[in-house]
PDB file with SEQRES, HELIX, SHEET and CRYST1 records, atoms N, CA, C and O in Angstrom:
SEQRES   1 A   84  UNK UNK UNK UNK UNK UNK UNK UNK UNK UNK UNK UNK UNK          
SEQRES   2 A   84  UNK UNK UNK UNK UNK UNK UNK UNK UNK UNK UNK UNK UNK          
SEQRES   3 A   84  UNK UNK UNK UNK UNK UNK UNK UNK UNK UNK UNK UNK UNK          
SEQRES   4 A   84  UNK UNK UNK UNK UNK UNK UNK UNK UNK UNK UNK UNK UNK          
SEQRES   5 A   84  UNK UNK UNK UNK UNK UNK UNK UNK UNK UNK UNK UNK UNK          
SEQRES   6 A   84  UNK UNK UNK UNK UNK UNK UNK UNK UNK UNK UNK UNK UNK          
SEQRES   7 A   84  UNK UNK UNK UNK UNK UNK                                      
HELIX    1 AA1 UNK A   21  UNK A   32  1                                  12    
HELIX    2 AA2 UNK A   36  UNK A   48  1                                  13    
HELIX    3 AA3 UNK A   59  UNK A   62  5                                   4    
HELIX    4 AA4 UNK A   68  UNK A   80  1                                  13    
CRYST1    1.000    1.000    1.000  90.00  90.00  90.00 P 1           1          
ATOM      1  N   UNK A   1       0.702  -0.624  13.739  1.00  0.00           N  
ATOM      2  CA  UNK A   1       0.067  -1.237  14.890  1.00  0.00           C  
ATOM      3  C   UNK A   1      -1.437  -1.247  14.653  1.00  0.00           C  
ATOM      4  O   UNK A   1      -2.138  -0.236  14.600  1.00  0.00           O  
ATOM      5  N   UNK A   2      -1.937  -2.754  14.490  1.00  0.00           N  
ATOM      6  CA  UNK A   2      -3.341  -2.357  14.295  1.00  0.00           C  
ATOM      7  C   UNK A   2      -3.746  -2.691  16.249  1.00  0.00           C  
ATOM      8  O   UNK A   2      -3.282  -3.529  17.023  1.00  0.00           O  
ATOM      9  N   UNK A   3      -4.590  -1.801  16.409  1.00  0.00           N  
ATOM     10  CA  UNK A   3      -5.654  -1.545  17.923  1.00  0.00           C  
ATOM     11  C   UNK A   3      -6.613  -2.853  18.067  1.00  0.00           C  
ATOM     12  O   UNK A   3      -7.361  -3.189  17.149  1.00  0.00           O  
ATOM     13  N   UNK A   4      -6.533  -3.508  19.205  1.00  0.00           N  
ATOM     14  CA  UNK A   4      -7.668  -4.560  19.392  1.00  0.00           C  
ATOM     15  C   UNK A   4      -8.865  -3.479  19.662  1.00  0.00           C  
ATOM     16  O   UNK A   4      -8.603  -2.645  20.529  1.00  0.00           O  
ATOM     17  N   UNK A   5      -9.744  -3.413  19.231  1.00  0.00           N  
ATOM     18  CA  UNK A   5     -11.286  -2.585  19.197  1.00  0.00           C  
ATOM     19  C   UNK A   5     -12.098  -2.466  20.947  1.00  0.00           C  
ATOM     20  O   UNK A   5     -12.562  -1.627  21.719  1.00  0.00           O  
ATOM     21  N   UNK A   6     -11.893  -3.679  20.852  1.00  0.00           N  
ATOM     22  CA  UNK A   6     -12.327  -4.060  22.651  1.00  0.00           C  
ATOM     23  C   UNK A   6     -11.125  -4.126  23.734  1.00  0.00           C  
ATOM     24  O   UNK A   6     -11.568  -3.848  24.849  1.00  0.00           O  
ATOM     25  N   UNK A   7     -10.035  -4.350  23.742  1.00  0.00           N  
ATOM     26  CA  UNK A   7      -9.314  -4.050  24.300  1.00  0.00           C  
ATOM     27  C   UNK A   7      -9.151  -2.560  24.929  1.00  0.00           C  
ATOM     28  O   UNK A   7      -9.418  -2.443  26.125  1.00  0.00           O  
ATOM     29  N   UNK A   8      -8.588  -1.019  23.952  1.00  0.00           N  
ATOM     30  CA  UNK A   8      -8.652  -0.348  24.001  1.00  0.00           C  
ATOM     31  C   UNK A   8     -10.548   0.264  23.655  1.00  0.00           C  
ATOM     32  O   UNK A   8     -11.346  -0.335  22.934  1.00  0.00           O  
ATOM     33  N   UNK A   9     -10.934   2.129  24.751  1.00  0.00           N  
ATOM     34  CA  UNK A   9     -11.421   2.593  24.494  1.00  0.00           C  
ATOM     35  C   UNK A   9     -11.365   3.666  23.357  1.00  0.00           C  
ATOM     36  O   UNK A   9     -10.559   4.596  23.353  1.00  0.00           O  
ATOM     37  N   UNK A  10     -12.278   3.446  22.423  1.00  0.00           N  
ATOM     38  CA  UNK A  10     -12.229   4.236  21.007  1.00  0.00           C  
ATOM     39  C   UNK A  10     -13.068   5.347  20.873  1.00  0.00           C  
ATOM     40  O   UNK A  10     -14.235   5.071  21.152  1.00  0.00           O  
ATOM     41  N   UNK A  11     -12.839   6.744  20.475  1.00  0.00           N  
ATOM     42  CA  UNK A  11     -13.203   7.615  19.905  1.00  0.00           C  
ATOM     43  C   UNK A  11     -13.671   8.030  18.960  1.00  0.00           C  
ATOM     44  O   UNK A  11     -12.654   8.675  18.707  1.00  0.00           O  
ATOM     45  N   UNK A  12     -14.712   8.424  17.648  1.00  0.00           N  
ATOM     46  CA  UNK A  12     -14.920   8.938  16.783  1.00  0.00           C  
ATOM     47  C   UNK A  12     -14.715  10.066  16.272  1.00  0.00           C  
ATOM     48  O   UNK A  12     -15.527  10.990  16.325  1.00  0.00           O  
ATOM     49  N   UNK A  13     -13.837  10.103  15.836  1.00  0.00           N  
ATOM     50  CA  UNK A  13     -13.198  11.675  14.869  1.00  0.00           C  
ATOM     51  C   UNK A  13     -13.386  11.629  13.545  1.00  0.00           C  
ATOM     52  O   UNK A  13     -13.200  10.644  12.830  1.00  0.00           O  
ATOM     53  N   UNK A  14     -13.778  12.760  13.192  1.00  0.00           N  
ATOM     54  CA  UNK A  14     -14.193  13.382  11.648  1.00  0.00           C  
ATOM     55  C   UNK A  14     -13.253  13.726  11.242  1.00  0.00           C  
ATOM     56  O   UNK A  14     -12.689  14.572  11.937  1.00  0.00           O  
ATOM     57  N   UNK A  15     -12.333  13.179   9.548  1.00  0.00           N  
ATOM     58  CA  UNK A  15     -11.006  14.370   9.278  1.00  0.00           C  
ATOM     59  C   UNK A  15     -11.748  14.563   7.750  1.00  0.00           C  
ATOM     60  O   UNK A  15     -12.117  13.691   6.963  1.00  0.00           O  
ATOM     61  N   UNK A  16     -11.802  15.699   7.669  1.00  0.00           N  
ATOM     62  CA  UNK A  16     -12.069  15.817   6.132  1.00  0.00           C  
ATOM     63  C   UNK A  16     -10.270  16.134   5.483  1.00  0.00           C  
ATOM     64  O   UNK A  16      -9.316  16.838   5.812  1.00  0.00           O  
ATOM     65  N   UNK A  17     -10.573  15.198   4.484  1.00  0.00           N  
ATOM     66  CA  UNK A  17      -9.151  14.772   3.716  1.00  0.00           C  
ATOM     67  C   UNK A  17      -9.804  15.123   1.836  1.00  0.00           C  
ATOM     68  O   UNK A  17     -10.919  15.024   1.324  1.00  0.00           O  
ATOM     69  N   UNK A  18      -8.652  15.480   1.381  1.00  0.00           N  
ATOM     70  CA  UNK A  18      -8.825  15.264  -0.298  1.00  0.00           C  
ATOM     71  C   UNK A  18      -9.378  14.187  -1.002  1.00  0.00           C  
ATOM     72  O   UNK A  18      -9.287  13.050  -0.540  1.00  0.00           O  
ATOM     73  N   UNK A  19      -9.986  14.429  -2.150  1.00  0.00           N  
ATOM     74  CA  UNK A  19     -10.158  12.979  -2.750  1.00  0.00           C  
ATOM     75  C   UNK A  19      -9.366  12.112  -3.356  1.00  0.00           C  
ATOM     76  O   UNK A  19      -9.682  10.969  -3.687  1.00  0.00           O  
ATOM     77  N   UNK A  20      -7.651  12.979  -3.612  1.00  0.00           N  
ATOM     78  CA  UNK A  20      -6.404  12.414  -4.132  1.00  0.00           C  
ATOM     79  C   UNK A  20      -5.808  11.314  -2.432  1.00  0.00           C  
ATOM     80  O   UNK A  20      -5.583  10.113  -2.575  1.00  0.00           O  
ATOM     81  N   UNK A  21      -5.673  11.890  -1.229  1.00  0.00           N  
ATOM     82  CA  UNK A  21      -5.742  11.456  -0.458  1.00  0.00           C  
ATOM     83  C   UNK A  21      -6.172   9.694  -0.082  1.00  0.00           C  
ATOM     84  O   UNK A  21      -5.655   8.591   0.098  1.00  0.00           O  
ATOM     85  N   UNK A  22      -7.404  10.351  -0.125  1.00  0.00           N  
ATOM     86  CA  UNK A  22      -8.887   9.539   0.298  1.00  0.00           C  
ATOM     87  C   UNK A  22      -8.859   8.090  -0.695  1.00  0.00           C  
ATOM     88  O   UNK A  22      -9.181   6.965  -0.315  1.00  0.00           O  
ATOM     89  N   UNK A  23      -8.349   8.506  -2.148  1.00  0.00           N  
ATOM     90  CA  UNK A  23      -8.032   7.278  -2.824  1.00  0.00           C  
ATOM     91  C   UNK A  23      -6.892   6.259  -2.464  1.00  0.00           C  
ATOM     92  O   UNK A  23      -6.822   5.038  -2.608  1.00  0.00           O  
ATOM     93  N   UNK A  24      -5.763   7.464  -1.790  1.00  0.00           N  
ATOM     94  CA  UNK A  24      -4.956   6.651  -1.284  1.00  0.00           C  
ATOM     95  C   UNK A  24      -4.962   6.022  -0.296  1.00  0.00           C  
ATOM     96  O   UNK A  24      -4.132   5.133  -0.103  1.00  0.00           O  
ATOM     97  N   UNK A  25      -5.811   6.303   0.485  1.00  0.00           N  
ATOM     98  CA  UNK A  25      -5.739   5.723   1.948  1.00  0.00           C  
ATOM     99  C   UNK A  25      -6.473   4.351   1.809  1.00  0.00           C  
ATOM    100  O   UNK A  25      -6.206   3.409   2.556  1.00  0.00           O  
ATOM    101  N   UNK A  26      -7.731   4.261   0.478  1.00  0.00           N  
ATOM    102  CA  UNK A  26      -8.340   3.407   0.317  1.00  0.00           C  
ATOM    103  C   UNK A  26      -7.493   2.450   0.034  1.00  0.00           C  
ATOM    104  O   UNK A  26      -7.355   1.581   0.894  1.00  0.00           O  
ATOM    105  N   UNK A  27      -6.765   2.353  -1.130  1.00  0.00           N  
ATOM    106  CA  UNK A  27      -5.950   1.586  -1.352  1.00  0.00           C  
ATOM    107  C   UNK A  27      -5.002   0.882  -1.021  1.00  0.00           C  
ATOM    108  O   UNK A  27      -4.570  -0.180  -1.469  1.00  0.00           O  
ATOM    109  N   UNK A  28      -4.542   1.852   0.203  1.00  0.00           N  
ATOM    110  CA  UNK A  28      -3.629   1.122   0.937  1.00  0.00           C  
ATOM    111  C   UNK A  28      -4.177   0.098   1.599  1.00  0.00           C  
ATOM    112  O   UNK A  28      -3.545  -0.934   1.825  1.00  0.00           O  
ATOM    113  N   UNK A  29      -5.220   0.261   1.916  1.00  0.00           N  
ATOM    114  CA  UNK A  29      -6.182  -0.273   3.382  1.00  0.00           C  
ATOM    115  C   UNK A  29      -6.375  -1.717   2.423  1.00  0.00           C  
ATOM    116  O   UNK A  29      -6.186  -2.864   2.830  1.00  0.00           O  
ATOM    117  N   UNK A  30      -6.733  -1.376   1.275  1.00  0.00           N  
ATOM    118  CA  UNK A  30      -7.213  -2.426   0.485  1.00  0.00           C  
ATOM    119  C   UNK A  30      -5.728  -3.695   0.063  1.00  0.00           C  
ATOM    120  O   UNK A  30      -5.729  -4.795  -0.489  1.00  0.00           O  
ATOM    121  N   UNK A  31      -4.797  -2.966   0.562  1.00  0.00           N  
ATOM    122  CA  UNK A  31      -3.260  -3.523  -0.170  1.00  0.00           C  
ATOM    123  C   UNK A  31      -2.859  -4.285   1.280  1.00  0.00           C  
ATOM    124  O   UNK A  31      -2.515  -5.467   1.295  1.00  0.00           O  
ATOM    125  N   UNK A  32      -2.929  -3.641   2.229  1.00  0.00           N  
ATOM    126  CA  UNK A  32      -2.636  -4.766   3.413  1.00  0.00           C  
ATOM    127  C   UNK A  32      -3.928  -5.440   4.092  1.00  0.00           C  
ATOM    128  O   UNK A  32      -3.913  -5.992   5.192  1.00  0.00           O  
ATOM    129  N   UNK A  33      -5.210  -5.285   3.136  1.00  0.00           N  
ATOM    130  CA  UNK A  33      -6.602  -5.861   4.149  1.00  0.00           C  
ATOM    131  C   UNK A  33      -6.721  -6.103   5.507  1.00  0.00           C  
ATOM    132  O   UNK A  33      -6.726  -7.090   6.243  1.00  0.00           O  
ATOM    133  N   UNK A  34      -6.855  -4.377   5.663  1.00  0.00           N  
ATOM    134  CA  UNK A  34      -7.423  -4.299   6.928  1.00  0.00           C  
ATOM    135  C   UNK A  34      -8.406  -2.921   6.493  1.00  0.00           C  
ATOM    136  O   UNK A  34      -8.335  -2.532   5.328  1.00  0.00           O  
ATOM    137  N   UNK A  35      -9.310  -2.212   7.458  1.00  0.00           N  
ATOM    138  CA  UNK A  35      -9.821  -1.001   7.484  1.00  0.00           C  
ATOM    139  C   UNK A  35      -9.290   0.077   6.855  1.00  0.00           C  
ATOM    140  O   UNK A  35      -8.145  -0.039   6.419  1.00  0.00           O  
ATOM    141  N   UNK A  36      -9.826   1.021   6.723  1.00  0.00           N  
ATOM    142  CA  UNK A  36      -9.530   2.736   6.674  1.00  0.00           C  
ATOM    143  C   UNK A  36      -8.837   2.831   8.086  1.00  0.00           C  
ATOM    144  O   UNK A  36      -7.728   3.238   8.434  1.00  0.00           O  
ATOM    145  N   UNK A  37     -10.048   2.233   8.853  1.00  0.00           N  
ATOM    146  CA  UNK A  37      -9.639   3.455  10.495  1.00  0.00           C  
ATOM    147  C   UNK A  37      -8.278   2.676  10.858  1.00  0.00           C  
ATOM    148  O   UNK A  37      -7.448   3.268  11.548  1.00  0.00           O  
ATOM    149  N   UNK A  38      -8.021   1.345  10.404  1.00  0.00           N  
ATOM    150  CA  UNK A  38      -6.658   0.456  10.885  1.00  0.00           C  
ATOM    151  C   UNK A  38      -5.440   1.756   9.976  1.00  0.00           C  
ATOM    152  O   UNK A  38      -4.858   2.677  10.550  1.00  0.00           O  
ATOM    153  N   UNK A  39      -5.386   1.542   9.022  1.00  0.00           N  
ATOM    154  CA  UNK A  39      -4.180   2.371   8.389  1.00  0.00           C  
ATOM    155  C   UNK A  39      -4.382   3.955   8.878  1.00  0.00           C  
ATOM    156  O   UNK A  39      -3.294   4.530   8.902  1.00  0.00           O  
ATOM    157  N   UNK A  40      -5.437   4.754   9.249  1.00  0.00           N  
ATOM    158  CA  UNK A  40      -5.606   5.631   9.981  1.00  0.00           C  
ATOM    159  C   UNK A  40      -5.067   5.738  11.151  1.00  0.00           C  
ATOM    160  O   UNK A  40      -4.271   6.597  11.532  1.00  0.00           O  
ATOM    161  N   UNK A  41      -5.545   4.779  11.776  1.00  0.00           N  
ATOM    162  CA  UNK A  41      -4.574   4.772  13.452  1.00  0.00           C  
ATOM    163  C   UNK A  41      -3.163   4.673  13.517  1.00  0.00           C  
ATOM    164  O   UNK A  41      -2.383   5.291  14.241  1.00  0.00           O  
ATOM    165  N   UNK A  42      -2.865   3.490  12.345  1.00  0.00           N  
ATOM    166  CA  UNK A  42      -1.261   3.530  12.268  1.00  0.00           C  
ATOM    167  C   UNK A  42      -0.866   4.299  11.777  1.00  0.00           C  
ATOM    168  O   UNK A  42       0.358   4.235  11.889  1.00  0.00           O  
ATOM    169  N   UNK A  43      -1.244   5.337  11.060  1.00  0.00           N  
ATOM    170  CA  UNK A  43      -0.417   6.290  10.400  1.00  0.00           C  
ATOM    171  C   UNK A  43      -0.398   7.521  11.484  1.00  0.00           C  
ATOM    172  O   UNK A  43       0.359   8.470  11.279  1.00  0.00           O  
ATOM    173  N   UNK A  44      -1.075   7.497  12.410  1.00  0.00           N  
ATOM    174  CA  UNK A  44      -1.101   8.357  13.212  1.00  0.00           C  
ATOM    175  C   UNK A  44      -0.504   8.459  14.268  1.00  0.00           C  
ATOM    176  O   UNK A  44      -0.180   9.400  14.991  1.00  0.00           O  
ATOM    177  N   UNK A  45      -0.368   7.218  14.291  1.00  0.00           N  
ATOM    178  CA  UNK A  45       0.597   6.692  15.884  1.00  0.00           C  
ATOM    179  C   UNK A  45       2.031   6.834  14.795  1.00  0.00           C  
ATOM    180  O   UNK A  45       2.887   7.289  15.554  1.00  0.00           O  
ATOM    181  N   UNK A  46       2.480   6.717  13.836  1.00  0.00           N  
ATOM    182  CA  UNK A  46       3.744   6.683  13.390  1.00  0.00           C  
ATOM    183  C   UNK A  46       4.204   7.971  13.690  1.00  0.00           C  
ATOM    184  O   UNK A  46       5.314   8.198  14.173  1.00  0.00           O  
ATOM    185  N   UNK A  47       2.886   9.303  13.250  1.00  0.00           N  
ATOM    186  CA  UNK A  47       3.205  10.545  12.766  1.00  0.00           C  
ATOM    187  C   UNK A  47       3.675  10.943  14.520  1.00  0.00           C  
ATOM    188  O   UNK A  47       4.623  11.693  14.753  1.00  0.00           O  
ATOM    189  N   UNK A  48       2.944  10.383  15.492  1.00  0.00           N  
ATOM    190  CA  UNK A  48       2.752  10.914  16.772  1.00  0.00           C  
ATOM    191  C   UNK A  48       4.027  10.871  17.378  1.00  0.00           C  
ATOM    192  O   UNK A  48       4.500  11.667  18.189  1.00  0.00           O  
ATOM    193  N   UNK A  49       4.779   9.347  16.655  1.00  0.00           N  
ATOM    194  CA  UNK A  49       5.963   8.669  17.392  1.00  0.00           C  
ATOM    195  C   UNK A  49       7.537   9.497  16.731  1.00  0.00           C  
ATOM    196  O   UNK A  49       8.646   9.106  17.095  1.00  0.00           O  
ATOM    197  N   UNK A  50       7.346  10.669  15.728  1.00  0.00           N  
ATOM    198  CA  UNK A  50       8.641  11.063  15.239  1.00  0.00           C  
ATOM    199  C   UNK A  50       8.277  10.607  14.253  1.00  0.00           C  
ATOM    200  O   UNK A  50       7.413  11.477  14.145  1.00  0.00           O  
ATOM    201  N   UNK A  51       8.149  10.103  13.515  1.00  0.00           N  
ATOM    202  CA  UNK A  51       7.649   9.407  11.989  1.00  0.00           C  
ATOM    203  C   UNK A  51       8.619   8.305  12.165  1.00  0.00           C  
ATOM    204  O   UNK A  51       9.668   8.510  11.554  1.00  0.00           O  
ATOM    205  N   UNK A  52       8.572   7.176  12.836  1.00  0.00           N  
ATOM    206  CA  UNK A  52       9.108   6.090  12.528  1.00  0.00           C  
ATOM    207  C   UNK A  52       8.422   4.884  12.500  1.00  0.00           C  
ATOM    208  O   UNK A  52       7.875   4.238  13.394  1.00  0.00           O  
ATOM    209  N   UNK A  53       8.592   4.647  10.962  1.00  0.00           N  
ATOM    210  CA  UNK A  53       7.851   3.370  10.673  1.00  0.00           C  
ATOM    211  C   UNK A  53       8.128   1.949  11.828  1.00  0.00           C  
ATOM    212  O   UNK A  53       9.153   1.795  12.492  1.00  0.00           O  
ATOM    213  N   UNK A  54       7.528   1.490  11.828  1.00  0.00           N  
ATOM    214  CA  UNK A  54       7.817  -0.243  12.375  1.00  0.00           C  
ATOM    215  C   UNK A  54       7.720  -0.925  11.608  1.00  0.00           C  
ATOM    216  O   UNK A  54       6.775  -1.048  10.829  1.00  0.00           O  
ATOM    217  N   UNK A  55       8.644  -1.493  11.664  1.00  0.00           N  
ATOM    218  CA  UNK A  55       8.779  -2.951  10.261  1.00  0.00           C  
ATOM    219  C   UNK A  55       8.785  -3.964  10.689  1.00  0.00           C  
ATOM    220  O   UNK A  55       9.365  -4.142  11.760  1.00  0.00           O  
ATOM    221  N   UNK A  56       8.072  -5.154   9.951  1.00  0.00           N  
ATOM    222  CA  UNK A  56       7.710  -6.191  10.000  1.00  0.00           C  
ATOM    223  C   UNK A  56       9.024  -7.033   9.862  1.00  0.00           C  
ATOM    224  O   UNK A  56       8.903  -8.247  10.027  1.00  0.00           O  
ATOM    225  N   UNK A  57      10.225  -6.546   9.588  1.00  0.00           N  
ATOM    226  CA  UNK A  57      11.109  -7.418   9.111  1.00  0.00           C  
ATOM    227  C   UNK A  57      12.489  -6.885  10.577  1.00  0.00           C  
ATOM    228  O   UNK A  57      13.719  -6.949  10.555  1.00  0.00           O  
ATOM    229  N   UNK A  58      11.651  -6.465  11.520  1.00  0.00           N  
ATOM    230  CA  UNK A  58      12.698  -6.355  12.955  1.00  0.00           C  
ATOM    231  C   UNK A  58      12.679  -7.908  13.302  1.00  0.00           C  
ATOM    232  O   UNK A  58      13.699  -8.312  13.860  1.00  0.00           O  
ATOM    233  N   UNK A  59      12.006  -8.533  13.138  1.00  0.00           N  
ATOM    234  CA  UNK A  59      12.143  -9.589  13.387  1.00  0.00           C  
ATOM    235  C   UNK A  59      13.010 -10.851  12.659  1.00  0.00           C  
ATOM    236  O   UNK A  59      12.991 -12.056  12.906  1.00  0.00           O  
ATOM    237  N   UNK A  60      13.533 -10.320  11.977  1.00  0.00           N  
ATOM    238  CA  UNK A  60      13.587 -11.109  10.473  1.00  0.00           C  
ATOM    239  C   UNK A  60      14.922 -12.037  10.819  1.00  0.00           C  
ATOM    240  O   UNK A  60      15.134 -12.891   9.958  1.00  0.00           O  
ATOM    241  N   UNK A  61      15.937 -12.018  12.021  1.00  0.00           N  
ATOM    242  CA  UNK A  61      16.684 -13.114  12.323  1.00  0.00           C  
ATOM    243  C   UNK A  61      16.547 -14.158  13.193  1.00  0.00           C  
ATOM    244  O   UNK A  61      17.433 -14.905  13.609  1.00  0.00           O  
ATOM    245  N   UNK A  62      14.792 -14.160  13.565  1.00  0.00           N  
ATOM    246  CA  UNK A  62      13.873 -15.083  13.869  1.00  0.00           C  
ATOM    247  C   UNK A  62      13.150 -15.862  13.112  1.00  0.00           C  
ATOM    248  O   UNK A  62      12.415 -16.633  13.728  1.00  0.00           O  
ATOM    249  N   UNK A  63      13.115 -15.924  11.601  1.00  0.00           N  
ATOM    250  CA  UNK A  63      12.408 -16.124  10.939  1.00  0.00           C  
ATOM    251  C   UNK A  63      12.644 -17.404  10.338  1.00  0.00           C  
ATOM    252  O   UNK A  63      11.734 -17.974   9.736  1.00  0.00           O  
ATOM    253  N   UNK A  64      13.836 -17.925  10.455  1.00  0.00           N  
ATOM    254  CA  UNK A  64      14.251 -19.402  10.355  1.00  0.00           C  
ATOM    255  C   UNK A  64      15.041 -19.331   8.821  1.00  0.00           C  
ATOM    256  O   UNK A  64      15.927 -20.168   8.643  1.00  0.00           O  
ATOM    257  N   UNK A  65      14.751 -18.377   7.737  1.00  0.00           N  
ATOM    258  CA  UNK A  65      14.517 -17.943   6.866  1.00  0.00           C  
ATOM    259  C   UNK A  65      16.622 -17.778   6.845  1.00  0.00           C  
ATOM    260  O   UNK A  65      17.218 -17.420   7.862  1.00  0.00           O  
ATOM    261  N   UNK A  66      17.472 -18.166   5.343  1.00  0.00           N  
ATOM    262  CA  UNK A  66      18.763 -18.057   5.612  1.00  0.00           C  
ATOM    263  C   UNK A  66      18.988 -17.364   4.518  1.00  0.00           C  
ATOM    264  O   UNK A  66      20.072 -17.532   3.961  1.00  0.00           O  
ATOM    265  N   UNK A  67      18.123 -16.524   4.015  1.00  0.00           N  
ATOM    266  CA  UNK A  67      18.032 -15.718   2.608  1.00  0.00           C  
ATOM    267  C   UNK A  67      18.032 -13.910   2.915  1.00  0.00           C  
ATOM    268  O   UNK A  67      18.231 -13.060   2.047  1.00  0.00           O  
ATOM    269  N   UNK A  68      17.767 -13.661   4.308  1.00  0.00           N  
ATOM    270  CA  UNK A  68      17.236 -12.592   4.799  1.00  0.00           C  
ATOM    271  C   UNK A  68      18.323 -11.363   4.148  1.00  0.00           C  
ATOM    272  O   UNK A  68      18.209 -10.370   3.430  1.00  0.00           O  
ATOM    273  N   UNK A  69      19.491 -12.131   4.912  1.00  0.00           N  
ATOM    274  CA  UNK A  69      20.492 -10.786   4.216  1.00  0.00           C  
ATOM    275  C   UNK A  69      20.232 -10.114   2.610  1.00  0.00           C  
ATOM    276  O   UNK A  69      19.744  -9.021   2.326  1.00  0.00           O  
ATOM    277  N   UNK A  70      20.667 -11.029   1.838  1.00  0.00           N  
ATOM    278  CA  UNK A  70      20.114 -11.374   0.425  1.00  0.00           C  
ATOM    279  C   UNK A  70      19.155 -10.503   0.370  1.00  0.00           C  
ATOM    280  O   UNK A  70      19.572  -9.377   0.098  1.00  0.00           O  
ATOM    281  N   UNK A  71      17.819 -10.597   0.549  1.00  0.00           N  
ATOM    282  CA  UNK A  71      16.738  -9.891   0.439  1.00  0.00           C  
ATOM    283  C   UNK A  71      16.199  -8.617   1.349  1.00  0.00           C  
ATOM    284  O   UNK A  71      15.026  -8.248   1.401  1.00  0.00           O  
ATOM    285  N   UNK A  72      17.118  -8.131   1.930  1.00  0.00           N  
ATOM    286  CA  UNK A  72      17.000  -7.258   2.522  1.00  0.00           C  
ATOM    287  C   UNK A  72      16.342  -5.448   1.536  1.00  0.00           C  
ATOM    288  O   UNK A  72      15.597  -4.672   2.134  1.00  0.00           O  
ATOM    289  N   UNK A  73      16.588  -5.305   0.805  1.00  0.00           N  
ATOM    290  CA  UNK A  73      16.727  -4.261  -0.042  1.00  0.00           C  
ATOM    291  C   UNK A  73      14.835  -4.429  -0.531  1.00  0.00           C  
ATOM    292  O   UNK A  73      14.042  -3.489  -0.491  1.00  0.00           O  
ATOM    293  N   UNK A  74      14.487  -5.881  -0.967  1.00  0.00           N  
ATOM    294  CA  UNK A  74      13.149  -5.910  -0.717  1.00  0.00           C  
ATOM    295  C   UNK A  74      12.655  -6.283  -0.042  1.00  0.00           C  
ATOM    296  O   UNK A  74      11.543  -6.538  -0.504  1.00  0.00           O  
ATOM    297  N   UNK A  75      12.705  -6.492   0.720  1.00  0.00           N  
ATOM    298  CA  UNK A  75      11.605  -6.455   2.161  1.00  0.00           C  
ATOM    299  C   UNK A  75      11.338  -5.366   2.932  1.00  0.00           C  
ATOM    300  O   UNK A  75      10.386  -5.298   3.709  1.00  0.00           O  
ATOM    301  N   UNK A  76      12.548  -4.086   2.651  1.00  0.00           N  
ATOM    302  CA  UNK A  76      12.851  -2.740   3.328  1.00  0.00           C  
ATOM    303  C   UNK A  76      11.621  -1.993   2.067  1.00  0.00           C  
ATOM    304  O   UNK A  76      10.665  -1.288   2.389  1.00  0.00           O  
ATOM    305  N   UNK A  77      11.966  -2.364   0.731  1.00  0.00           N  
ATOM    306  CA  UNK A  77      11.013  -1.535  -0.059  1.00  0.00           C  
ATOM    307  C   UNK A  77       8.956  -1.888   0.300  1.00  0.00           C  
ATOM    308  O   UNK A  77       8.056  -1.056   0.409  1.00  0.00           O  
ATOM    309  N   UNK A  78       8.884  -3.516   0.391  1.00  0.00           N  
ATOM    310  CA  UNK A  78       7.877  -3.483   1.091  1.00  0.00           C  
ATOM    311  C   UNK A  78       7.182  -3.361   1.742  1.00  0.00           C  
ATOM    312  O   UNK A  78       5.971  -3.311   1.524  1.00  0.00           O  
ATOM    313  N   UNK A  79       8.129  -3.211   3.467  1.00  0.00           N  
ATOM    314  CA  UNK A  79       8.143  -2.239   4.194  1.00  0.00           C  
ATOM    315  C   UNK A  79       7.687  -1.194   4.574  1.00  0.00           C  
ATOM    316  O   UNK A  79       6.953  -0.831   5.493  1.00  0.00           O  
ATOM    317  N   UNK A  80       8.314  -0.648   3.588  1.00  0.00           N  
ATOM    318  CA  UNK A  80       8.524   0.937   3.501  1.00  0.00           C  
ATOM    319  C   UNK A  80       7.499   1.646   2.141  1.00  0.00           C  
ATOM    320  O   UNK A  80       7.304   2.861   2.096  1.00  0.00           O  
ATOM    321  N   UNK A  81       6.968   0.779   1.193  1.00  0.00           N  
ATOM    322  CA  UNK A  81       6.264   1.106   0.418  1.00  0.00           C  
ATOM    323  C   UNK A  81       6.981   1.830  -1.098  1.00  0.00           C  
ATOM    324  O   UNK A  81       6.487   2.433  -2.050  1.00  0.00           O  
ATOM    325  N   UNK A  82       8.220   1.456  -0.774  1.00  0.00           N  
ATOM    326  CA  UNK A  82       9.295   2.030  -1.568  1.00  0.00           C  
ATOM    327  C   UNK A  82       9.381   3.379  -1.893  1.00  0.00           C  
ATOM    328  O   UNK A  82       9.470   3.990  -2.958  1.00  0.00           O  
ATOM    329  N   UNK A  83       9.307   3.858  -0.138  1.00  0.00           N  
ATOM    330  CA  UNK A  83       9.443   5.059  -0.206  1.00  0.00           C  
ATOM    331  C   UNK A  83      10.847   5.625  -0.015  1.00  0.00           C  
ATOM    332  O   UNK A  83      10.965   6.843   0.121  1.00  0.00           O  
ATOM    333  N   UNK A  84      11.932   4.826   0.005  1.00  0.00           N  
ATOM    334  CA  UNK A  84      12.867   5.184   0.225  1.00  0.00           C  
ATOM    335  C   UNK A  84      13.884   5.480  -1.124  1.00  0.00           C  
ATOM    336  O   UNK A  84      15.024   5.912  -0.954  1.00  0.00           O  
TER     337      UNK A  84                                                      
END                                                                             
C-alpha cells in the first residue's frame, strides 16, 4: 500500500538498520520505483497486519487477460519476490 502524503497525516521516525539491510531496502525501492519511506510503510503495515502480503494479482480475473491460470506460479513469484 503506497500512502497518499497529503491525504494522510505523516510522522518522522528514525530506524537505524544494517548496511546489508539498507542495501536491500534500496533496491527494492529502486525495483518497484517508488521511495525508501513507500517500501518502508508497506513493509510495515504488512508486518503490523500478521505478515500478509497483498498481491497485485487478487485481481487477476478482472484483468481481461485468458492466460492467468497458466501463469499463475509467476506472477505469485513476482509477487512474492520469490520468496516462496
Amino acid at each position: 500500500m503506497i500512502f497518499d502524503m497529503l491525504a494522510y497525516p505523516m510522522r518522522r521516525t528514525t530506524v537505524k538498520i544494517p548496511d546489508e539491510l539498507d542495501a536491500r531496502l534500496r533496491q527494492e525501492a529502486q525495483r518497484r520505483n517508488v521511495t525508501i519511506a513507500d517500501v518502508t510503510r508497506s513493509a510495515l503495515e504488512e508486518h503490523l497486519q500478521g505478515g500478509r502480503p497483498r498481491l497485485a494479482a487478487r485481481g487477476a480475473g478482472r484483468s481481461g487477460r485468458s492466460d492467468i491460470s497458466e501463469r499463475m506460479e509467476e506472477i505469485l513469484d513476482t509477487e512474492l519476490g520469490g520468496s516462496r
